[in-house]
FITOR-323372 format. One record per residue (C-alpha): x, y, z. Coordinates in nm, 4 decimals. Example, Ala and Ser with C-alpha at 12.3 -4.5 7.8 and 13.67 -1.06 7.14 Angstrom:
% residues 2
<pt X="1.2300" Y="-0.4500" Z="0.7800"/>
<pt X="1.3670" Y="-0.1060" Z="0.7140"/>
***
This chain:
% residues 322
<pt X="-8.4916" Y="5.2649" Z="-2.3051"/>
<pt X="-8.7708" Y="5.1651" Z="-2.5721"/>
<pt X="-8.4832" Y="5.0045" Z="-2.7773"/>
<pt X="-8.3436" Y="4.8078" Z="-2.4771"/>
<pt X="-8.6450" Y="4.6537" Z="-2.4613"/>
<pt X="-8.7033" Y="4.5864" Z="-2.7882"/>
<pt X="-8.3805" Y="4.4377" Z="-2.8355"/>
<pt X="-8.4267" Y="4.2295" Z="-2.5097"/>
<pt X="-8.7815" Y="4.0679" Z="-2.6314"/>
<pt X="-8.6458" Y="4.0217" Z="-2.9764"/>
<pt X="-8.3429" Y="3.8471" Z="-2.8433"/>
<pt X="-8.6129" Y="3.6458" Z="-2.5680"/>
<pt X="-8.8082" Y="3.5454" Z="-2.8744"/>
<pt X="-8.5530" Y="3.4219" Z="-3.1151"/>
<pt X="-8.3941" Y="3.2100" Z="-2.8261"/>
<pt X="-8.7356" Y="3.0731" Z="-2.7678"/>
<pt X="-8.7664" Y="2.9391" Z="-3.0960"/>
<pt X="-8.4254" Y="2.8235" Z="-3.1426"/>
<pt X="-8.4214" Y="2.6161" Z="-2.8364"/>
<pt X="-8.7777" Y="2.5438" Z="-2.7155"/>
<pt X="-8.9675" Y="2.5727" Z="-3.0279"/>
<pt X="-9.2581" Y="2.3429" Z="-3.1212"/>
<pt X="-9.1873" Y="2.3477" Z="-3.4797"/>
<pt X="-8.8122" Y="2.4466" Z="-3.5735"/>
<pt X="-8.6745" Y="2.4742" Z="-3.9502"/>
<pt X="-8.2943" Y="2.5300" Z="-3.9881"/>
<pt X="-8.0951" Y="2.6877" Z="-4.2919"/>
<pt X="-8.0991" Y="2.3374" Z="-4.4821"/>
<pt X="-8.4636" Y="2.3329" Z="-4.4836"/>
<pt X="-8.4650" Y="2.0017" Z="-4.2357"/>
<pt X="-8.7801" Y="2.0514" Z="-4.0286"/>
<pt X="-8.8057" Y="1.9440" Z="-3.6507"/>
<pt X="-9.0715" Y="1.8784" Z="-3.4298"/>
<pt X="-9.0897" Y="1.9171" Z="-3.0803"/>
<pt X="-8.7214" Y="2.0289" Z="-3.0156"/>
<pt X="-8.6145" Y="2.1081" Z="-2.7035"/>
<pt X="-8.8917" Y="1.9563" Z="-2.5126"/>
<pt X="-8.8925" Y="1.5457" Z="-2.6557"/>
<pt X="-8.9012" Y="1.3437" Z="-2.3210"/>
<pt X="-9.0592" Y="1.0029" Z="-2.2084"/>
<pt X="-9.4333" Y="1.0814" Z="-2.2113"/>
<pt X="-9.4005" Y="1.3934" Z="-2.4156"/>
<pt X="-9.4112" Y="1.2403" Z="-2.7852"/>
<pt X="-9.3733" Y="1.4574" Z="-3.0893"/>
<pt X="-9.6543" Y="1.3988" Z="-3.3150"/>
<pt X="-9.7269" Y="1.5656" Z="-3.6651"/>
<pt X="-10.0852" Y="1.5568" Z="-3.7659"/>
<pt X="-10.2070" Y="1.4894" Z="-4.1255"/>
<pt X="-10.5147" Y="1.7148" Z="-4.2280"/>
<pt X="-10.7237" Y="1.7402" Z="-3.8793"/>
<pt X="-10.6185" Y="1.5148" Z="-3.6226"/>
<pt X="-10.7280" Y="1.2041" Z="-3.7449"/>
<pt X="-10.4452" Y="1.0668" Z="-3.8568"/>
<pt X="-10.0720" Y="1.1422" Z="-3.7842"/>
<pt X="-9.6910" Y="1.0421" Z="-3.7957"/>
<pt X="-9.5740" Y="1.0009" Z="-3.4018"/>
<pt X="-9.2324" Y="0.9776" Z="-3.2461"/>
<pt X="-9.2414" Y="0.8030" Z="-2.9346"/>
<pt X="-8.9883" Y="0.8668" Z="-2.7124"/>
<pt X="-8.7529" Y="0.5460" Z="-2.6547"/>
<pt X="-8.9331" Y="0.3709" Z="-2.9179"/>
<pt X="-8.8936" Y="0.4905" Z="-3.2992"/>
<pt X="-9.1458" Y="0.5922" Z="-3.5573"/>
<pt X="-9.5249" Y="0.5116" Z="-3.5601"/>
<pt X="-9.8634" Y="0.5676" Z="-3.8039"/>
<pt X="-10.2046" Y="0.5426" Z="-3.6939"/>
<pt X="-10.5260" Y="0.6982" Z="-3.6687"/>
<pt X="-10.6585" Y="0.8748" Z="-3.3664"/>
<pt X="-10.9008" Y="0.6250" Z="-3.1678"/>
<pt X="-10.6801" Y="0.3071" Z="-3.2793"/>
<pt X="-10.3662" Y="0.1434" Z="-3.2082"/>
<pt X="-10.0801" Y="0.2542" Z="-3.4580"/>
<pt X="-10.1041" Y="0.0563" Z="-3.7548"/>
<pt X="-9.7312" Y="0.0798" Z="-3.8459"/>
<pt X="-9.4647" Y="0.0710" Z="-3.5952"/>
<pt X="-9.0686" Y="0.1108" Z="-3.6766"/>
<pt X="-8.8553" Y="-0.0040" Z="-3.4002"/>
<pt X="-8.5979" Y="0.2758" Z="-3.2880"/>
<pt X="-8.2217" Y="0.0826" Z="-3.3649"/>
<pt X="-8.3767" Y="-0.2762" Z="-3.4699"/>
<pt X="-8.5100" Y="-0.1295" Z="-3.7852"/>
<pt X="-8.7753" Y="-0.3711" Z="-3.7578"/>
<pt X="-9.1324" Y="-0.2683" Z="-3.8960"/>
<pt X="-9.4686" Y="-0.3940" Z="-3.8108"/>
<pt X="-9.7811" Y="-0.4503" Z="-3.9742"/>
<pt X="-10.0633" Y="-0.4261" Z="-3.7346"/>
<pt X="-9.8658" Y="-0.5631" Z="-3.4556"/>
<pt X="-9.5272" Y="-0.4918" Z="-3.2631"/>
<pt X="-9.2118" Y="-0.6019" Z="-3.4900"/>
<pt X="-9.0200" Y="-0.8858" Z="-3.3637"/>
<pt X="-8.8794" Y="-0.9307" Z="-3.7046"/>
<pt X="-8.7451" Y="-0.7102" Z="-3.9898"/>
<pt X="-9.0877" Y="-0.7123" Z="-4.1554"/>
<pt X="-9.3661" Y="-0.8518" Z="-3.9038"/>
<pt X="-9.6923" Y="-0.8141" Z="-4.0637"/>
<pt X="-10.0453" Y="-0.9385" Z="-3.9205"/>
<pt X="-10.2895" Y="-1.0161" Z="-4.1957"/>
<pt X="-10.2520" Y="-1.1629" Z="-4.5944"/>
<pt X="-10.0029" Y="-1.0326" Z="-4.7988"/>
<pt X="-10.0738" Y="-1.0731" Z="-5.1379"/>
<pt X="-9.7640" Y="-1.0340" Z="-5.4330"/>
<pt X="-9.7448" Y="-1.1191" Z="-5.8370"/>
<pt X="-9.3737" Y="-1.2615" Z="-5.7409"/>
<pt X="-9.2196" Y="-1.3917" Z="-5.4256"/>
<pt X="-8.8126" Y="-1.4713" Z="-5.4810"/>
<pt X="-8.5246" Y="-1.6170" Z="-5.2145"/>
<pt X="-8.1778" Y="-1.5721" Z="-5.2529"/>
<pt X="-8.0354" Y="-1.9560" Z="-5.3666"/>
<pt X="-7.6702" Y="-1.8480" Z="-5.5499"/>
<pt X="-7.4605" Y="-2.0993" Z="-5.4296"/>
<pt X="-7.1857" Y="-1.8470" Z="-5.3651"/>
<pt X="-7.4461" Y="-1.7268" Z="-5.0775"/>
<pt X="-7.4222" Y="-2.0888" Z="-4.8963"/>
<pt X="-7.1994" Y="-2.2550" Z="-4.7114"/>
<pt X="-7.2131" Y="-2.5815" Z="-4.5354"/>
<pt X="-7.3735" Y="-2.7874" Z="-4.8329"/>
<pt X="-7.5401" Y="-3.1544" Z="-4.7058"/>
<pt X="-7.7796" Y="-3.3508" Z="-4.8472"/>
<pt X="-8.1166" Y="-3.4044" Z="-4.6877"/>
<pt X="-8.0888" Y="-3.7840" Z="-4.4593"/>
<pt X="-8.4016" Y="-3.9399" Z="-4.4241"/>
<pt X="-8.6682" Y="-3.7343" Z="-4.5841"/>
<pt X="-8.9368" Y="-3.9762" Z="-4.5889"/>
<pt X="-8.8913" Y="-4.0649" Z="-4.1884"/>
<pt X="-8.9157" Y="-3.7362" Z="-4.0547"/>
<pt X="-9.2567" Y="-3.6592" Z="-4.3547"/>
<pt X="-9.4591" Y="-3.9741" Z="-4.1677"/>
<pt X="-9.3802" Y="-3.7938" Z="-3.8334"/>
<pt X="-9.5375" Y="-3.4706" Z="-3.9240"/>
<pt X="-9.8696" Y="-3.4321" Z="-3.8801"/>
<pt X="-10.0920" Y="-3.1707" Z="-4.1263"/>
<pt X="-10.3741" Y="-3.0411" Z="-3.9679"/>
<pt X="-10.6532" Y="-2.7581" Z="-4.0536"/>
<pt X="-10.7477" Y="-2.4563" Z="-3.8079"/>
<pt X="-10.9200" Y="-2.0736" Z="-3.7822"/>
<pt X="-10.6338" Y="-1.7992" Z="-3.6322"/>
<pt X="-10.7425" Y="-1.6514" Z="-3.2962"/>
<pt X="-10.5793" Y="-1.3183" Z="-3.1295"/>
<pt X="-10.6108" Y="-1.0861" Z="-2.8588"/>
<pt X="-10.4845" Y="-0.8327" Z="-3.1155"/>
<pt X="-10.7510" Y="-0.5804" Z="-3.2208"/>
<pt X="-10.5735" Y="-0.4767" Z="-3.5189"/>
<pt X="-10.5419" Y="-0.8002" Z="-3.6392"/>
<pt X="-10.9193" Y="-0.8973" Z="-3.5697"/>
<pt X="-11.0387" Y="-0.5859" Z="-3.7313"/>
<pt X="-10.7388" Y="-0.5800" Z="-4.0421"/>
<pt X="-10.7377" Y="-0.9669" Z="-4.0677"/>
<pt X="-11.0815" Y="-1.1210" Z="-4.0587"/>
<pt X="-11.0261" Y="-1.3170" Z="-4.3813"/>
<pt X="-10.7407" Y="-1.5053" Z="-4.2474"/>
<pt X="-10.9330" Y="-1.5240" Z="-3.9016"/>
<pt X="-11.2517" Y="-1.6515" Z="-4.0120"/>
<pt X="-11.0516" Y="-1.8961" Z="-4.3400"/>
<pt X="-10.9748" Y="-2.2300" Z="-4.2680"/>
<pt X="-10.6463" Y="-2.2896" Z="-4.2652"/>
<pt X="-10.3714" Y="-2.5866" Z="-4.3049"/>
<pt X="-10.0342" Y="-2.6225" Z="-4.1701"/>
<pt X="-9.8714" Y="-2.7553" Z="-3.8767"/>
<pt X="-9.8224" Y="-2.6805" Z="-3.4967"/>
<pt X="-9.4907" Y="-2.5522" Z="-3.4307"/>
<pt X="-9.4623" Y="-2.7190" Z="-3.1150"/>
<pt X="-9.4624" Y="-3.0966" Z="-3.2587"/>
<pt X="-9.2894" Y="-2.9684" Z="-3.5878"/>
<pt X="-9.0265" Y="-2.8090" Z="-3.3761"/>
<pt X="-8.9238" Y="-3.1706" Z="-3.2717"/>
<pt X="-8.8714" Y="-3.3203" Z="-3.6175"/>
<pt X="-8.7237" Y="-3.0222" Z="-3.7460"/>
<pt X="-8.5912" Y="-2.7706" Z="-3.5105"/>
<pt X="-8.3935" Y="-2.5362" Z="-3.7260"/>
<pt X="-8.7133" Y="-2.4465" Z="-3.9541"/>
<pt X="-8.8628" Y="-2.3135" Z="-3.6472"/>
<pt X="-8.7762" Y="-1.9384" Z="-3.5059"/>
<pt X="-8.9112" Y="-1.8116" Z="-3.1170"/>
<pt X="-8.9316" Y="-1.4657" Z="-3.1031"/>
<pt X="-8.8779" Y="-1.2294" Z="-2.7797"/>
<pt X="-9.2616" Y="-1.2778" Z="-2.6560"/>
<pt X="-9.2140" Y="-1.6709" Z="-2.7095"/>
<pt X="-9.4285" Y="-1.7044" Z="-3.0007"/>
<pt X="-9.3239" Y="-1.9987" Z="-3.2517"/>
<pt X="-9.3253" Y="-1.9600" Z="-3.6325"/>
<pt X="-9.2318" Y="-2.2329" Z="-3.9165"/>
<pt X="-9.0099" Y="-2.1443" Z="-4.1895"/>
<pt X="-9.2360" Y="-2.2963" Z="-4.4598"/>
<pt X="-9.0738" Y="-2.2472" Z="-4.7777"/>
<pt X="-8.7567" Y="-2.4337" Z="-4.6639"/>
<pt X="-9.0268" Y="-2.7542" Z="-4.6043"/>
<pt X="-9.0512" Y="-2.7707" Z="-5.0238"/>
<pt X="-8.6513" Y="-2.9626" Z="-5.0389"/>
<pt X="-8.7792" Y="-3.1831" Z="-4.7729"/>
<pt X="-9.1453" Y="-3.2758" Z="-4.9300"/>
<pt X="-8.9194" Y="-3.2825" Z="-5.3013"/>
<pt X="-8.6721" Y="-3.5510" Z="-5.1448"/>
<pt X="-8.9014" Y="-3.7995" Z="-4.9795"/>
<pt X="-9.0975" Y="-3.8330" Z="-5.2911"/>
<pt X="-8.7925" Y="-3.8653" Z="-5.5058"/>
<pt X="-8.7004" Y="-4.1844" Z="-5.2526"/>
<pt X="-9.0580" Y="-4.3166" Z="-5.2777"/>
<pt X="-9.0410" Y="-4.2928" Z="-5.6405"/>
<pt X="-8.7183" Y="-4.4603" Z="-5.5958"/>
<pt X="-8.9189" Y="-4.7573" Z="-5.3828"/>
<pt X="-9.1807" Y="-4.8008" Z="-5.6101"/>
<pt X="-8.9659" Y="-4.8011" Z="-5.9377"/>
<pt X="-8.7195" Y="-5.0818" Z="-5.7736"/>
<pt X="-9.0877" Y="-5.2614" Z="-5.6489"/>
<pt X="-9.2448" Y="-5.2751" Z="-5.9933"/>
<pt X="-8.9419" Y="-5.4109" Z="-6.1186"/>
<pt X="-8.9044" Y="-5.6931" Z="-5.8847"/>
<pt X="-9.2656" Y="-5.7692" Z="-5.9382"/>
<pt X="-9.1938" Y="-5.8021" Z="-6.3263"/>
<pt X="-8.8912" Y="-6.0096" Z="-6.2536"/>
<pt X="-9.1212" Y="-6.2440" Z="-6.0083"/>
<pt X="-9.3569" Y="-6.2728" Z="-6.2584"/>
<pt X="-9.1717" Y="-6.3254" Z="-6.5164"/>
<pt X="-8.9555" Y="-6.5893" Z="-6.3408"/>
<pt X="-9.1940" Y="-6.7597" Z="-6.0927"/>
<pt X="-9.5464" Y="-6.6628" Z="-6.1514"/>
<pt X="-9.5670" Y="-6.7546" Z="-6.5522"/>
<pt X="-9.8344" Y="-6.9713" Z="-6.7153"/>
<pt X="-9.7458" Y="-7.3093" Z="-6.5892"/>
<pt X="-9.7674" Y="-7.2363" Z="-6.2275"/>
<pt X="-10.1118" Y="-7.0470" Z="-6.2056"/>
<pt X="-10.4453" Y="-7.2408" Z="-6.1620"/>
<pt X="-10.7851" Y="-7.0998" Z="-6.2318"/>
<pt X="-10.9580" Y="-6.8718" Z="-5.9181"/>
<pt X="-11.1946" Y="-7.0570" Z="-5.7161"/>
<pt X="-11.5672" Y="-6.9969" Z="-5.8651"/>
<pt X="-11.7947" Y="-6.7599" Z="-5.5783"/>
<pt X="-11.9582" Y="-6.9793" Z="-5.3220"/>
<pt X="-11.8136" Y="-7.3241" Z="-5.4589"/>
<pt X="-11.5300" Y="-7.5358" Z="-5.3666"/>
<pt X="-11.5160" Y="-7.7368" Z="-5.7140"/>
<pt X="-11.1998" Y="-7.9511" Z="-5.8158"/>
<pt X="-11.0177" Y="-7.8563" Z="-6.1017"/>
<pt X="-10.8871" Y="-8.1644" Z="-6.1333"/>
<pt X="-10.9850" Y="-8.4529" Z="-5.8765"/>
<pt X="-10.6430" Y="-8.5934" Z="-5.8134"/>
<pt X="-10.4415" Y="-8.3093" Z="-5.8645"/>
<pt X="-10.3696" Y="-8.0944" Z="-5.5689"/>
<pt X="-10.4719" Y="-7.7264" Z="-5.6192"/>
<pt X="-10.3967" Y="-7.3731" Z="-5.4355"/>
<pt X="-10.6529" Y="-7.1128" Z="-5.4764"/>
<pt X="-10.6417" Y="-6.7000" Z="-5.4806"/>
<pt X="-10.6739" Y="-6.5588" Z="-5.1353"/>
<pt X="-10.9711" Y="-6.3660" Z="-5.0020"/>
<pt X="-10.9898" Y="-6.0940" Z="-4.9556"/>
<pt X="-10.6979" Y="-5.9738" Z="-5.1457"/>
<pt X="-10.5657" Y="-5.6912" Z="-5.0660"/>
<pt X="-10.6482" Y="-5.7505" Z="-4.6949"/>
<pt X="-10.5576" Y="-5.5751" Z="-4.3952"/>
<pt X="-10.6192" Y="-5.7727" Z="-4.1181"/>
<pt X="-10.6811" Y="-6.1564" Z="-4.2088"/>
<pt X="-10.6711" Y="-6.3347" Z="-4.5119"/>
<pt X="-10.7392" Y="-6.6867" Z="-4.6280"/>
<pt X="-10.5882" Y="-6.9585" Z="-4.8341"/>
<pt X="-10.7986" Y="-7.2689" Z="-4.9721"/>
<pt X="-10.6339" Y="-7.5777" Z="-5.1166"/>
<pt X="-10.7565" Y="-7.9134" Z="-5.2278"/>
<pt X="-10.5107" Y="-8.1990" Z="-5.1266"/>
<pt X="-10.5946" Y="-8.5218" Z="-5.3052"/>
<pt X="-10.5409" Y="-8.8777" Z="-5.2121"/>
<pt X="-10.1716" Y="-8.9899" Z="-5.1954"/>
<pt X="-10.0932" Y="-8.6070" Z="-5.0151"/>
<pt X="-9.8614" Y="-8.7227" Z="-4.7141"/>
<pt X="-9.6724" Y="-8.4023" Z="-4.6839"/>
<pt X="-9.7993" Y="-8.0652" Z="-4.7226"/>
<pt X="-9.7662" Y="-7.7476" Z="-4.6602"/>
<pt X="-9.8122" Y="-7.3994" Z="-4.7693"/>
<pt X="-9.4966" Y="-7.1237" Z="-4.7293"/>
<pt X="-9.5033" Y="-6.7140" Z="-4.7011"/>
<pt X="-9.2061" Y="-6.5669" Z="-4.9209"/>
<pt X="-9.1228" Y="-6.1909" Z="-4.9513"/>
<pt X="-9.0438" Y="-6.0400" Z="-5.3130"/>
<pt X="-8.6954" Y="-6.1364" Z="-5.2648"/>
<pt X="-8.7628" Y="-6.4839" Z="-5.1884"/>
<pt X="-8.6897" Y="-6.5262" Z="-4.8613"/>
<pt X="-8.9041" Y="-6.7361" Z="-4.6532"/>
<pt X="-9.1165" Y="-6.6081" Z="-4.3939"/>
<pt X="-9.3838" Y="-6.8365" Z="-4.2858"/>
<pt X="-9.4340" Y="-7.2103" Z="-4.2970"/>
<pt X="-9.7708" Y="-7.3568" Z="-4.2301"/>
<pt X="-9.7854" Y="-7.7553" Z="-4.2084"/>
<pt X="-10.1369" Y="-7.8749" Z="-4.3572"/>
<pt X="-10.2826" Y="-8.2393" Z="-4.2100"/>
<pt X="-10.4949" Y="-8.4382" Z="-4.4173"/>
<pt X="-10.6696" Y="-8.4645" Z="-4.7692"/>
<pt X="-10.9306" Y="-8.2964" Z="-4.9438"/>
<pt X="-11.0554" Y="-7.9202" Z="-4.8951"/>
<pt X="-10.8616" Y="-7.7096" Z="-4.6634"/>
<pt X="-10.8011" Y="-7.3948" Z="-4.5101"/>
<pt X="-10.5259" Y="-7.1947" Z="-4.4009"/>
<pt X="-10.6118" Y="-6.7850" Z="-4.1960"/>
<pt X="-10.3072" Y="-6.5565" Z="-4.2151"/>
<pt X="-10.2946" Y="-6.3008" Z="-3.9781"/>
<pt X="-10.1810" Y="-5.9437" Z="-4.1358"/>
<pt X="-10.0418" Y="-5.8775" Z="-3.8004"/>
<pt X="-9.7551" Y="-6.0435" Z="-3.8450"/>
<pt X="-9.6633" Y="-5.8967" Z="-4.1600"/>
<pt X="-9.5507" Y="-5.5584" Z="-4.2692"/>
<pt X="-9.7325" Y="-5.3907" Z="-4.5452"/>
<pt X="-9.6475" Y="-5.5245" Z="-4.8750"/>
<pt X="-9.6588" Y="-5.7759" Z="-5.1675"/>
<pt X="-9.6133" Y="-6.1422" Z="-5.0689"/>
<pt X="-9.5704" Y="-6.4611" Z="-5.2522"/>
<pt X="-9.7420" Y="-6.7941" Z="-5.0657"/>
<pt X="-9.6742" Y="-7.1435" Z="-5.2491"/>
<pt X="-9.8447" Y="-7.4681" Z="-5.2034"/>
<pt X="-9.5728" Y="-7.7971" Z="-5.1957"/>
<pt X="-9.6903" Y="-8.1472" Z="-5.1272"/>
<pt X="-9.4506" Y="-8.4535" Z="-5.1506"/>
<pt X="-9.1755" Y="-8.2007" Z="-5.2093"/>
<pt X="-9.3328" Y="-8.0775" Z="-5.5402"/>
<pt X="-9.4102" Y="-7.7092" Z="-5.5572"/>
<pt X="-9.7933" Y="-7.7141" Z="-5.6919"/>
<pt X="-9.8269" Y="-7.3190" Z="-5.7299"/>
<pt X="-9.7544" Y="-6.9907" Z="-5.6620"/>
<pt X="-9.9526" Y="-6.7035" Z="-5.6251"/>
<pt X="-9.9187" Y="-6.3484" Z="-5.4803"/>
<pt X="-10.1010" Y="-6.1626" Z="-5.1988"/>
<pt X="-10.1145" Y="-5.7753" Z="-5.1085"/>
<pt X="-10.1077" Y="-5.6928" Z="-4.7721"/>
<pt X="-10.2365" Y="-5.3106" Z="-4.7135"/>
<pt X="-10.2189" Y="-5.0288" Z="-4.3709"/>
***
């Protein structure tokens, strides 16, 4: 009888711990947790030296690390494979704070891309994006107690929203809604808009040394007028002055001396290429002046020429700035 029940609480206990055990080890050496009873709300947690800190497996959810009294710190997402960083993983590596590395690399091999096009427009869709500083804010404390560099840092970037409408495919929405900007793939687009405004200003300065060389040389140019004087450089010879201010931005003005004999005058806008813009008739003799409003201009270099009797007296050049 003794044996009977020997054998029967032996056999009780072995089943126990083969099927509702807390802690079960098999042949292999593979060590469970929590087998038998893992159920929503019933989480099988290891704990690392007291119970301060510990390795959890939440039922439904995956893998978490933390420290007792604070939200897990790292979280891997049961079947994404997604791991988190102070905040839930929407991503394959979502961290919240800085990350700091000696290296960062991207794959580039062209035998990893398809669909090859060249960047249209760089320099359009640069003036529509607007830079701006701010200080991160969140309801997440983890990433107000992990993060308060970043937090309290001022930083610079963009607003997703309003960058999301020059350039939708650098931005990504995860599941909660939240907006991020790929900013790496923003380098290509800063890199081509200033290889086109290098391209503008090379083909500018060149036209300018052609102009000058061609219609602004020696024989045209007359000295500037002297501050606060209207003196004649020559009293029957008809002469165009330097404009002031110059640059200008808003308004500019012209002076001229007309002498005796001038029965048809006027002064003419060009652009660089020589096309003309602007004629303004001048009446009568002696010291006059001509406004131009920058308003009706685009910013740029300009050429303005004084002819009376149908003889071209000079030429000079004015700078119209934003």
């Amino acid at each position: 009888m003794k044996k009977i029940t020997f054998i029967s609480v032996l056999g009780f206990l072995i089943l126990s711990f083969t099927a509702f055990s807390q802690i079960k080890v098999d042949s292999n050496g593979n060590t469970t947790i929590k087998h038998g009873t893992f159920s929503q709300g019933n989480d099988a947690v290891l704990y690392l030296g007291a119970t301060d800190h510990y390795i959890k497996s939440v039922f439904g959810y995956g893998v978490t690390i933390g420290t007792a009294g604070m939200t897990d710190w790292i979280k891997l997402r049961q079947y994404t494979g997604c791991v988190g960083l102070g905040r839930e993983p929407q991503y394959a590596l979502d961290v919240s704070g800085t990350i700091r590395a000696q290296t960062t690399i991207y794959p580039s091999d062209i035998r990893f891309k398809t669909n090859i096009q060249n960047l249209e427009n760089p320099i359009n869709k640069i003036k529509q994006i607007q830079g701006v500083s701010y200080n991160f804010s969140s309801n997440d404390t983890i990433s107000q107690k992990y993060n308060n560099q970043s937090s309290f840092n001022k930083n610079f970037g963009f607003i997703a929203q309003d960058f999301q409408k020059i350039y939708p495919e650098l931005v990504y929405e995860d599941s909660l809604g939240y907006l991020s900007i790929d900013y790496i793939s923003v380098i290509p687009v800063l890199l081509e808009a200033m290889k086109k405004q290098q391209g503008i200003i090379d083909d500018l300065v060149a036209r300018i040394e052609t102009v000058e060389e061609n219609c602004c040389n020696n024989t045209l140019k007359s000295a500037s007028l002297a501050t606060g004087t209207d003196t004649k450089l020559a009293g029957n010879e008809a002469v165009l002055y330097q404009n002031t201010p110059n640059p200008f931005r808003e308004q500019t003005e012209i002076k001229c001396y007309l002498p005796e004999g001038a029965v048809s005058s006027a002064l003419y806008i060009f652009n660089m290429q020589g096309l003309q813009l602007e004629e303004y008739r001048i009446k009568g003799t002696g010291d006059q002046l001509v406004r131009i409003n920058g308003n009706r201009f685009n910013p740029g270099m300009y050429l303005y020429s004084l002819v009376v009797n149908g003889r071209e007296i000079d030429t000079k050049r004015m700078i119209l700035t934003k």
